[in-house]
N, CA, C and O atoms as a MOPAC input file, in Angstrom:
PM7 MOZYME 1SCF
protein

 N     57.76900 1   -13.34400 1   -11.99300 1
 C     58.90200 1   -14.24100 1   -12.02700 1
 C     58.78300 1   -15.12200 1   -13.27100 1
 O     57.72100 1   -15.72800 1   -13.41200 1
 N     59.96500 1   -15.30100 1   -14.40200 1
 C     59.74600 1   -16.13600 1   -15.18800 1
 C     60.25400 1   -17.46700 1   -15.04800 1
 O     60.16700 1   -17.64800 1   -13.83400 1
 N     60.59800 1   -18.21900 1   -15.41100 1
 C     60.98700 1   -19.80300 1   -15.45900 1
 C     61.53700 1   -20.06100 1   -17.19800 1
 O     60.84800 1   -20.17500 1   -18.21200 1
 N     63.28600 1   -20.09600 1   -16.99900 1
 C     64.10100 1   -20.62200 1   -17.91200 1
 C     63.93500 1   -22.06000 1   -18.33600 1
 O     64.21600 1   -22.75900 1   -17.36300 1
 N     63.65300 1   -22.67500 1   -19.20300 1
 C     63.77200 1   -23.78300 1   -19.72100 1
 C     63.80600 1   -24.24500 1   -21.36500 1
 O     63.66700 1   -23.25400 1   -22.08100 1
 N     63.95000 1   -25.45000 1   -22.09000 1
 C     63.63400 1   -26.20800 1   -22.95400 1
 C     62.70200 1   -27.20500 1   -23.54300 1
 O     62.07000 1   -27.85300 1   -22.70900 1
 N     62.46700 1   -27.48200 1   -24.83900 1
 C     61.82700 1   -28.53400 1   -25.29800 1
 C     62.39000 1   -29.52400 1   -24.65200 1
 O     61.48800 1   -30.06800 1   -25.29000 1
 N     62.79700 1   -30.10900 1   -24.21100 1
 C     64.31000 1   -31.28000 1   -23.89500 1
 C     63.86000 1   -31.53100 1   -22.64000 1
 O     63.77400 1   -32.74000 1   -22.42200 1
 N     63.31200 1   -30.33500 1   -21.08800 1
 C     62.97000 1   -30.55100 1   -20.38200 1
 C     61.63100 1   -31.48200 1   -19.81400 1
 O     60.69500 1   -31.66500 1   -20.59300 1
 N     61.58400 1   -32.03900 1   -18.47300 1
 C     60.46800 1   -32.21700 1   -18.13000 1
 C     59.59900 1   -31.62300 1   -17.25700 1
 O     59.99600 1   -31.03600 1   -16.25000 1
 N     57.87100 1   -31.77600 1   -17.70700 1
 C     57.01000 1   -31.54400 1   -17.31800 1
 C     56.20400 1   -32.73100 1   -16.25100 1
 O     56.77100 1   -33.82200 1   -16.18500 1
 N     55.10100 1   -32.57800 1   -15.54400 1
 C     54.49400 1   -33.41200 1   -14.86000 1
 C     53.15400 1   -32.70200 1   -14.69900 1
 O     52.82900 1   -31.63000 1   -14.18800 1
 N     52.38000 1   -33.84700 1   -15.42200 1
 C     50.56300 1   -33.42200 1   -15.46800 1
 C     50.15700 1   -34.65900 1   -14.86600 1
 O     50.81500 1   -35.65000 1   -14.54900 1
 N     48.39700 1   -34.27700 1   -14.73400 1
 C     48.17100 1   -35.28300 1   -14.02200 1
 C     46.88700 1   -35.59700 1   -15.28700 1
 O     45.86600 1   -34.91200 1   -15.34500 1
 N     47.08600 1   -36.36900 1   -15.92400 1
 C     46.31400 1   -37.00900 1   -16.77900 1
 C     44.47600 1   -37.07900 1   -16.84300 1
 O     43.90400 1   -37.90100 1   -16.12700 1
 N     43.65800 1   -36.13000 1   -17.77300 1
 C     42.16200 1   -36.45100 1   -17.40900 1
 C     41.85400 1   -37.68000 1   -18.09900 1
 O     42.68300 1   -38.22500 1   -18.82800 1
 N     40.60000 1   -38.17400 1   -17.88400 1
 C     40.00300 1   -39.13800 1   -18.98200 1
 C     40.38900 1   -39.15600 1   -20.71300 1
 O     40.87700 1   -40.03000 1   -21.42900 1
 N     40.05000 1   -38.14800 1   -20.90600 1
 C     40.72300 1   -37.35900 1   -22.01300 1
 C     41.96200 1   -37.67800 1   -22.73800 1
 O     42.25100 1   -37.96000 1   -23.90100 1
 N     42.65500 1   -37.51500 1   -21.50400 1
 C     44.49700 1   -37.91900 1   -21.70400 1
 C     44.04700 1   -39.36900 1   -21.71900 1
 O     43.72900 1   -39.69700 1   -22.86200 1
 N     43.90900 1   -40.37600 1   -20.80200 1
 C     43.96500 1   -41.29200 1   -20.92600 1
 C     43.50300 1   -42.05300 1   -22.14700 1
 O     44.15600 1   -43.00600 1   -22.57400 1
 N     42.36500 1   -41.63400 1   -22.72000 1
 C     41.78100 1   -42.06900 1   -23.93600 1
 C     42.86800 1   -41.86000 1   -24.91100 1
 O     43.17300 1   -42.83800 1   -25.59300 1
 N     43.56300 1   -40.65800 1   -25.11200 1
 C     44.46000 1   -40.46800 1   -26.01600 1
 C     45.64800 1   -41.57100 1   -26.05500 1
 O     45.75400 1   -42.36900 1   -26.98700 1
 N     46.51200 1   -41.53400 1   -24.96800 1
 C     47.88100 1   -42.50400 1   -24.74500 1
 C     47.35500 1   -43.84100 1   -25.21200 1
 O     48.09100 1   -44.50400 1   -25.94300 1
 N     45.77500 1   -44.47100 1   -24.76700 1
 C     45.33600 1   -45.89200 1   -24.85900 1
 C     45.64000 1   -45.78700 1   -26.24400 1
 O     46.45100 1   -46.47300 1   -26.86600 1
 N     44.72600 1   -44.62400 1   -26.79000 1
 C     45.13000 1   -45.14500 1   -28.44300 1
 C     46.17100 1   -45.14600 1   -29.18300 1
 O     46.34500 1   -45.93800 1   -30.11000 1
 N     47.24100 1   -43.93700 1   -28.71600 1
 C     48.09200 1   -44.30500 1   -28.94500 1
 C     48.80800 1   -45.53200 1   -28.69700 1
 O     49.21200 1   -46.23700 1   -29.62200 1
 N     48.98100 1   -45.81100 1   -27.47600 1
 C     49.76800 1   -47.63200 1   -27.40400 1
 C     49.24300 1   -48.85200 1   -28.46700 1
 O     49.77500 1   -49.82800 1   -28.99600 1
 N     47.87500 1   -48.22400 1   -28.47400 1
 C     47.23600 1   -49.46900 1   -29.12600 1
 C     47.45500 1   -49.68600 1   -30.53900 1
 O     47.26100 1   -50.72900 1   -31.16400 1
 N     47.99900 1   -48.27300 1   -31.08400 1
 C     48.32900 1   -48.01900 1   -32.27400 1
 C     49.90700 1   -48.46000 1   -32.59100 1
 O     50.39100 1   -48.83400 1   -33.65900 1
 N     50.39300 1   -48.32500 1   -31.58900 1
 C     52.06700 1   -48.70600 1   -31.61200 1
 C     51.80400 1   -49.92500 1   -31.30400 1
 O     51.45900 1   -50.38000 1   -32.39400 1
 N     51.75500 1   -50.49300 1   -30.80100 1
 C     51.43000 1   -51.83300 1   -30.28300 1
 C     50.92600 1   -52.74200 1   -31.87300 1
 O     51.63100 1   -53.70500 1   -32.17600 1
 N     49.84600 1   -52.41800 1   -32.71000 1
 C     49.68000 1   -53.07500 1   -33.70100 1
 C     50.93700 1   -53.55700 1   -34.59100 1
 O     51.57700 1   -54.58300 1   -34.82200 1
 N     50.90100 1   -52.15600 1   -34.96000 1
 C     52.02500 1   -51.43400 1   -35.76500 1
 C     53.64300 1   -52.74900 1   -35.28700 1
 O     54.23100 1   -53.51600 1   -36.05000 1
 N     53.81500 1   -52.56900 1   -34.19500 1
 C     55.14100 1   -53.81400 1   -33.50900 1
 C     54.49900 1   -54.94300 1   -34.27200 1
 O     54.91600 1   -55.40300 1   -35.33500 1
 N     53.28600 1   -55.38800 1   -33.51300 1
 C     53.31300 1   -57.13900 1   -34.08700 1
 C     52.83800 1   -57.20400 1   -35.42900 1
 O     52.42200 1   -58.34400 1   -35.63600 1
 N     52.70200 1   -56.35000 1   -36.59700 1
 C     52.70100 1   -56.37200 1   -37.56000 1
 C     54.43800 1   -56.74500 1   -37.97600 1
 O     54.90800 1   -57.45600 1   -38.86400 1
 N     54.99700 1   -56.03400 1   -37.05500 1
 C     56.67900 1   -56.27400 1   -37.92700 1
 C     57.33400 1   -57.88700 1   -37.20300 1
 O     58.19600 1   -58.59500 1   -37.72300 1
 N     56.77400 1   -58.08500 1   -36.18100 1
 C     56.68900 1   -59.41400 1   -35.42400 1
 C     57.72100 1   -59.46600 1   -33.70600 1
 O     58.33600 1   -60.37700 1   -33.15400 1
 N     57.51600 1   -58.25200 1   -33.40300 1
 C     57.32400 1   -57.75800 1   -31.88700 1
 C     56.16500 1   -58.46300 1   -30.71300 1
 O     55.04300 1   -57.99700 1   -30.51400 1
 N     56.62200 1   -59.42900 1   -30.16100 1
 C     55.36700 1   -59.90200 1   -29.35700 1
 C     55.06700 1   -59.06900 1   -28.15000 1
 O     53.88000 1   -59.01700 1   -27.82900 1
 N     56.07300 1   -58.30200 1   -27.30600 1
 C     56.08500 1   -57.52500 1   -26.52100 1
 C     54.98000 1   -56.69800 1   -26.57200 1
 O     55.10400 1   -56.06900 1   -27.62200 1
 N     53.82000 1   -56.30400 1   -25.93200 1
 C     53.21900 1   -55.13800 1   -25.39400 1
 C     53.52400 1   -54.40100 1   -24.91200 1
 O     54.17100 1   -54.85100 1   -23.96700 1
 N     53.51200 1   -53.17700 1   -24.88000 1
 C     53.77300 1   -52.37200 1   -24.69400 1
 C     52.68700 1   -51.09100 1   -23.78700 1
 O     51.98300 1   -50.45800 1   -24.57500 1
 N     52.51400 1   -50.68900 1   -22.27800 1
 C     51.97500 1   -50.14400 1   -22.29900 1
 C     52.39800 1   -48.84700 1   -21.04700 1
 O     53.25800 1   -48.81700 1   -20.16700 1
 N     51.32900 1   -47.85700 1   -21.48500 1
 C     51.76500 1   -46.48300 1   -20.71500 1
 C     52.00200 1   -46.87800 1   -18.91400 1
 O     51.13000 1   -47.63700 1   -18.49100 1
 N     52.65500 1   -46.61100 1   -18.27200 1
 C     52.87800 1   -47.08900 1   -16.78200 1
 C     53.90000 1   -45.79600 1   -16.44600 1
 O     54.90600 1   -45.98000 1   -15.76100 1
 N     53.54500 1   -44.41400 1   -17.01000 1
 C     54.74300 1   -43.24900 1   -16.11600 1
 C     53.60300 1   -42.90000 1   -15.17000 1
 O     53.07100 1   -41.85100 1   -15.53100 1
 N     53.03100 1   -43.44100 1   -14.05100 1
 C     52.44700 1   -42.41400 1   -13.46600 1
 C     53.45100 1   -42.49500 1   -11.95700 1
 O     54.28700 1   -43.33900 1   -11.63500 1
 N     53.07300 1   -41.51300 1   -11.37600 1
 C     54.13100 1   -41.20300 1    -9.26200 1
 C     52.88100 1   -41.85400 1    -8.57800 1
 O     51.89100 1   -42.46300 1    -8.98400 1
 N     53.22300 1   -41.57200 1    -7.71200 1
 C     52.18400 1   -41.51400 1    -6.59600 1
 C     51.08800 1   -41.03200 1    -6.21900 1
 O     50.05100 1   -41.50600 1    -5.75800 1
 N     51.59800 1   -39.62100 1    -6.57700 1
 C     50.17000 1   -38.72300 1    -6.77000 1
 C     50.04400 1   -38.69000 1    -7.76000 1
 O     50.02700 1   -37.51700 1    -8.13400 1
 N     49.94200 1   -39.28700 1    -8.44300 1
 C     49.03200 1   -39.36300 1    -9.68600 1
 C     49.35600 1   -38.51400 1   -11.16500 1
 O     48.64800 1   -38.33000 1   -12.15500 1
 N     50.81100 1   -38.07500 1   -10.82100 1
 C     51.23600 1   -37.77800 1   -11.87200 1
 C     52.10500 1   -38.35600 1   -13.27500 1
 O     53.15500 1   -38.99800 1   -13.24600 1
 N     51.55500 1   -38.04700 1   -14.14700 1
 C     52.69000 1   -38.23600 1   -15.16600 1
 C     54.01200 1   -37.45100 1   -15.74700 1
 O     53.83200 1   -36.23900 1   -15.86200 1
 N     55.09100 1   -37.85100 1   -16.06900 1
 C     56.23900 1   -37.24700 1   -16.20900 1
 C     56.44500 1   -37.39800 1   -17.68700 1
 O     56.67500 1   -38.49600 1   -18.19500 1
 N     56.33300 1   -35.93300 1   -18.58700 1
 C     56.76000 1   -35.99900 1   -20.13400 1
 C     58.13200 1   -35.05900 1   -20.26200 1
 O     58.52000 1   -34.40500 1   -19.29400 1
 N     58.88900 1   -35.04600 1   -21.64300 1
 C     59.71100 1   -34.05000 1   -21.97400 1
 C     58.57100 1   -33.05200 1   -22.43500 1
 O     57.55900 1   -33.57400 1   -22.90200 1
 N     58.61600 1   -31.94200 1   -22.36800 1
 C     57.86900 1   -30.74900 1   -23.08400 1
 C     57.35500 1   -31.19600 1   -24.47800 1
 O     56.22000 1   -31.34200 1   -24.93100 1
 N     58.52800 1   -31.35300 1   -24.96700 1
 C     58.41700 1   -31.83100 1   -27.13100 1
 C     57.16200 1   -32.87200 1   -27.21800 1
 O     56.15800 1   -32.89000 1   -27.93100 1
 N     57.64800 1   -33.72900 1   -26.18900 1
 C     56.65600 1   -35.21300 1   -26.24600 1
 C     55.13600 1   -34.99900 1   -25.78900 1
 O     54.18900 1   -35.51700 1   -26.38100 1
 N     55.02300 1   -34.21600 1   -24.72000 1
 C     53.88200 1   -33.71600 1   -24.09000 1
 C     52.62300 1   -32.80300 1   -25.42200 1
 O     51.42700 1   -32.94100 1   -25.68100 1
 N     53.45400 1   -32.13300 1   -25.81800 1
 C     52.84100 1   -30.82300 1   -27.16200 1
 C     52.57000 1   -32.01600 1   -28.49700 1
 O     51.52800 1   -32.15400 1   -29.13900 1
 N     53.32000 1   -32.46300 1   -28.58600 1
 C     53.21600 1   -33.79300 1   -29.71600 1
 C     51.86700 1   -34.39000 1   -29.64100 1
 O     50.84400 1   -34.19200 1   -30.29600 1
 N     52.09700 1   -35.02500 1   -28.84900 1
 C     50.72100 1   -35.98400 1   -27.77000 1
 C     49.56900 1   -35.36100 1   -27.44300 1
 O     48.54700 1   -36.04200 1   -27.36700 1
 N     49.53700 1   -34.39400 1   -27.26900 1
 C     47.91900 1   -33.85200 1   -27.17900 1
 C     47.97200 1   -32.10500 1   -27.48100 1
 O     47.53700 1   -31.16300 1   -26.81900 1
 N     48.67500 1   -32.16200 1   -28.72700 1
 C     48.63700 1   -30.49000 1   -28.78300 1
 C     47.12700 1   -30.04100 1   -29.82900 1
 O     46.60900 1   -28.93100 1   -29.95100 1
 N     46.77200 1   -31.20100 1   -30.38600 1
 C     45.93700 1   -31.18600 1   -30.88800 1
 C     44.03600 1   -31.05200 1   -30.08600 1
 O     43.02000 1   -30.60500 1   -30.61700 1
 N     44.14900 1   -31.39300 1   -29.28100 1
 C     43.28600 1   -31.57400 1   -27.73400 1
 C     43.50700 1   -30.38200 1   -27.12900 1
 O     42.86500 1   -30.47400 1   -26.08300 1
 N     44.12600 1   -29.11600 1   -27.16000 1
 C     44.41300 1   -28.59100 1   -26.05000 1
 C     43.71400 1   -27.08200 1   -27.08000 1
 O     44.42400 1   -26.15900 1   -27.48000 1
 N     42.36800 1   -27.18600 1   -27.29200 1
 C     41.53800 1   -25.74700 1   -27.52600 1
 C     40.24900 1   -25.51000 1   -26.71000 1
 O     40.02400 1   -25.92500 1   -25.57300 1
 N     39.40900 1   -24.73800 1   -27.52900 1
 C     38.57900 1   -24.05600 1   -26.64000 1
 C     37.65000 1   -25.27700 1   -26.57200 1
 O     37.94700 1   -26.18600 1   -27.34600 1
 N     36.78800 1   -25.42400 1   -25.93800 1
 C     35.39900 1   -26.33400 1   -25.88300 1
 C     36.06400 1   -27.72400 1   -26.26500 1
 O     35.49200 1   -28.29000 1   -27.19600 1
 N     36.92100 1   -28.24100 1   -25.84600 1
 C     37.29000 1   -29.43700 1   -26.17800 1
 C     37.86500 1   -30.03500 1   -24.56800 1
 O     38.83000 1   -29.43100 1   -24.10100 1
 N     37.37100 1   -31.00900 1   -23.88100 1
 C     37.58800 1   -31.61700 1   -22.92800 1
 C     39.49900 1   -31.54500 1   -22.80100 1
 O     40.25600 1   -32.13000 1   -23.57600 1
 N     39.84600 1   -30.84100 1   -21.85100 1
 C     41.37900 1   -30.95900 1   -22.04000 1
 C     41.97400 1   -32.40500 1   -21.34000 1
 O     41.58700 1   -32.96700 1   -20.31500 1
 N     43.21000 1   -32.84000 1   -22.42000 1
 C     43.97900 1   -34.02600 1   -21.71100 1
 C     44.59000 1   -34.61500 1   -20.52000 1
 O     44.84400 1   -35.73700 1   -20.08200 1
 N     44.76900 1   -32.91300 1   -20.04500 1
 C     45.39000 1   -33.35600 1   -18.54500 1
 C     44.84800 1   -31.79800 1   -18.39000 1
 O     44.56800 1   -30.87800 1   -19.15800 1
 N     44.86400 1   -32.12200 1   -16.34500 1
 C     44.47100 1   -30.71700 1   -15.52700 1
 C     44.92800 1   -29.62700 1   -15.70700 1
 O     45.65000 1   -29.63300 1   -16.70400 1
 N     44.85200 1   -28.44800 1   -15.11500 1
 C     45.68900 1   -27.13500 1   -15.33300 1
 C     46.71100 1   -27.25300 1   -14.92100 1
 O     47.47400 1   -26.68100 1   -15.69900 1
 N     47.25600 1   -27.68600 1   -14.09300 1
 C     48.40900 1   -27.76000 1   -13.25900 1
 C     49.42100 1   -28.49200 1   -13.96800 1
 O     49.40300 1   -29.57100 1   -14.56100 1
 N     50.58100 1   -27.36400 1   -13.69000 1
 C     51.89200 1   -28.35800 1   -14.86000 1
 C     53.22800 1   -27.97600 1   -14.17200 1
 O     53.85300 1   -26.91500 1   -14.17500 1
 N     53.48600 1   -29.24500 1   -13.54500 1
 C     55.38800 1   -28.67100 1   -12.55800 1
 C     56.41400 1   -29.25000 1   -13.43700 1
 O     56.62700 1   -30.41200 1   -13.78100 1
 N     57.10200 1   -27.93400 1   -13.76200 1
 C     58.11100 1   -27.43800 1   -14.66400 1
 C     58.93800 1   -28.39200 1   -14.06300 1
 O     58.94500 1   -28.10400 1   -12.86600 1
 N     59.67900 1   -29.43100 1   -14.26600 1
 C     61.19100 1   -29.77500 1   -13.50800 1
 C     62.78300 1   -29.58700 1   -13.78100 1
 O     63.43900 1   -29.85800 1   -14.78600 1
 N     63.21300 1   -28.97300 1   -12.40800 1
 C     64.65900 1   -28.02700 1   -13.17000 1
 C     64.47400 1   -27.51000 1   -14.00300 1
 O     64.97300 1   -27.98600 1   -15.02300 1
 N     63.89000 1   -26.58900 1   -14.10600 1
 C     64.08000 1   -25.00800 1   -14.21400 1
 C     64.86300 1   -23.86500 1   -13.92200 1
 O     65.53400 1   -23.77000 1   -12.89400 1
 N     64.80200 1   -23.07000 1   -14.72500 1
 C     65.92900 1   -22.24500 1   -14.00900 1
 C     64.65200 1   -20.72900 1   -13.48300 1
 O     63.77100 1   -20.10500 1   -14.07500 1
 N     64.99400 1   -20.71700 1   -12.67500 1
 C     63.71800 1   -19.36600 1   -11.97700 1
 C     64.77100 1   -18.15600 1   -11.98800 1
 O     65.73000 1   -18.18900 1   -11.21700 1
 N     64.53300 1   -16.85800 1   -13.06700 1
 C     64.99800 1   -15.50600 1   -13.23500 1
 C     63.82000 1   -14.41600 1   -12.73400 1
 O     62.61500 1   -14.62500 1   -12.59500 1
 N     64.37300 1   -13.52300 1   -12.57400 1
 C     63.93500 1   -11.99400 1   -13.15100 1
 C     63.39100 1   -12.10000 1   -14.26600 1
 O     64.11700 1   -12.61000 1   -15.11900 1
 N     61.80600 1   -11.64500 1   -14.77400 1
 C     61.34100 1   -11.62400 1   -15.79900 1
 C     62.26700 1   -10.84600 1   -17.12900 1
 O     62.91600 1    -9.81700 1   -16.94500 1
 N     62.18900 1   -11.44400 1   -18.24700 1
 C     62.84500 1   -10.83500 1   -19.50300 1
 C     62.37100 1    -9.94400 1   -19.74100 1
 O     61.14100 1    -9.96400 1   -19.77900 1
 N     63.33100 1    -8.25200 1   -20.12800 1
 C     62.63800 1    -7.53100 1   -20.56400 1
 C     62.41000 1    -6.66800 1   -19.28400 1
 O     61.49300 1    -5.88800 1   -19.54000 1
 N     62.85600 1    -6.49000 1   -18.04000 1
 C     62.35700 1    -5.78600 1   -17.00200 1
 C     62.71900 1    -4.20500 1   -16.91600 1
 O     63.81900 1    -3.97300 1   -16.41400 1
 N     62.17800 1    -3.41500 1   -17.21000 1
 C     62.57900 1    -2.02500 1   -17.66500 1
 C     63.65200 1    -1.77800 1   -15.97500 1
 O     63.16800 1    -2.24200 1   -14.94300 1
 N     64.78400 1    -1.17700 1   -15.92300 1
 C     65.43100 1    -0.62700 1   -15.18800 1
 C     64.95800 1     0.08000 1   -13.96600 1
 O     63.94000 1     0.77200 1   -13.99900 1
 N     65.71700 1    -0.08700 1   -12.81600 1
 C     64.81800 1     0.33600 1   -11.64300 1
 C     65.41300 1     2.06900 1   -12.08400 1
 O     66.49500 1     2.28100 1   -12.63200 1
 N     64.42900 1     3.12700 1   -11.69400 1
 C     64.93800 1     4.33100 1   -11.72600 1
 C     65.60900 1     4.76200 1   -11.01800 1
 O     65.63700 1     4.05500 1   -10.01100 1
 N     66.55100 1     6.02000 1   -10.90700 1
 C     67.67300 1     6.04800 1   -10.35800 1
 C     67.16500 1     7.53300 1   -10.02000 1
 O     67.88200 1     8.30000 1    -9.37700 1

């Protein structure tokens, strides 16, 4: 079974240490970056649910830790990744039932 979707769509991971180290630095990096231009606001990561997930667009997710995501390198978030709204097909490419 395949699963139709977009960059545009969202994903939901559940963040490792890893991830978390990453987003901190990122905020902390945006965060400078603001009160350098004279932004007093902080700014910080708060998408998580209940269970413990976080909610990205695809684009934003690959952006954010596509660099983190090889062999022997502690990954950012778990294996587990729920596609949201999706469209669920017939795999592409399915050779014809015979007749």
């Amino acid at each position: 079974m395949d699963a139709v979707t977009n960059f545009n769509a969202h994903v939901k991971v559940k963040l490792t240490q890893t991830g978390w180290d990453v987003i901190n630095k990122q905020y902390a990096l945006m965060n400078e970056r603001l009160r350098a231009r004279g932004v007093e606001e902080e700014f910080t990561f708060d998408n998580v649910d209940e269970e413990g997930y976080s909610r990205f667009q695809i684009w934003d997710l690959m952006g954010r830790f596509g660099e983190y995501m090889n062999l022997g390198i502690n990954p950012p978030f778990h294996n587990e990744m729920i596609f949201i709204d999706c469209e669920v097909q017939e795999p592409v490419g399915k050779p014809p039932d015979k007749i």
